[in-house]
C-alpha positions, 0 to 999 in steps of 0.5 A: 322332461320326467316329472317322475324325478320331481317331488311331491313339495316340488309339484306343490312350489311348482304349481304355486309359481305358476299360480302367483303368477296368473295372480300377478295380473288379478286386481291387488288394489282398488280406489273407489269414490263416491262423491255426490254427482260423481262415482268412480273405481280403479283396480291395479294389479301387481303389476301395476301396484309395485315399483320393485316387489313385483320384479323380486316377486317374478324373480321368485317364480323364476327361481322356482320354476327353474329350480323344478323344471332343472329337477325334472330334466336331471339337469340340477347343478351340483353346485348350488350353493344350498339343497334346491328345496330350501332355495324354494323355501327361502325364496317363497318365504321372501315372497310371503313377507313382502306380499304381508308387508304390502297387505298391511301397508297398502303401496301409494299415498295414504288417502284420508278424504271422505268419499274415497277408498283405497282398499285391498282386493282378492289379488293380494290375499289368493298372491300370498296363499300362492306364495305360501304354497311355494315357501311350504312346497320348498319346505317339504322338498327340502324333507324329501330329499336326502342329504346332498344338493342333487341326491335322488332318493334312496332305492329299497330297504330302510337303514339297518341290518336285514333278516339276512343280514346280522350286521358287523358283529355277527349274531348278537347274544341270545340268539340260535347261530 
């Protein structure tokens, strides 16, 4: 594995994968009660919040972290179906919106009692950073890379005629040949 062959965007979506999914297990939920003579508070995490987002969300981290893993091994196939950063990017993005749809609607019943709160935790705002970190991650890849699925970047000078190089036409008007 060279990590040199990843991308900077790469690292970026990489290392946020990896970080959405350390998150997953953080409390992303909470039902708190206080009754008079009787307190309680239970957290869920991602897991254990979601009956179907957490699977398309480890889908998502598996699709990132394969896509890098494949670049820094020099085994991405060619025949992708879409340049691999914009599989990230379109995959993260997936993610960014399912994790907004569930901070503003909170997944169970909605609880109207007095004495008892279901609220949000720090789990669900730190997952959608981690999946901002992966949609922009595949974005600056995808401008990373040239144009071609598995295209490693161009070697050397720019585009356009050297000093050495007058181009097709020879010297242009004006000048000393």
């Amino acid at each position: 594995m060279d990590t040199s062959r990843i991308s900077f965007g790469e690292m970026v979506a990489g290392a946020s994968a990896v970080a959405l999914l350390i998150i997953m297990f953080l409390p992303w939920y909470g039902v708190s009660t206080d009754v008079p003579g009787f307190e309680a508070s239970v957290n869920a995490n991602a897991w254990e919040a979601f009956g179907f987002i957490d699977i398309l969300l480890f889908l998502v981290i598996l699709v990132t972290l394969g896509l890098v893993a494949a670049r820094a091994t020099g085994n991405v196939p060619s025949e992708l179906p879409a340049p691999a950063g914009l599989i990230i990017a379109v995959a993260g993005a997936i993610a960014l919106v399912l994790i907004l749809i569930r901070i503003l609607s909170i997944p169970g019943p909605d609880v109207d009692i007095e004495g008892v709160d279901l609220g949000r935790k720090i789990g669900v705002f730190l997952g959608l950073i981690a999946a901002g970190g992966i949609t922009f991650g595949g974005y600056t890849a995808m401008n990373e890379r040239p144009a071609g699925h598995g295209a490693a970047p161009a070697a050397g000078p720019g585009p356009g005629p050297g000093p050495a190089d007058p181009g097709p036409g020879g010297p242009g008007p004006g000048s000393a040949a």
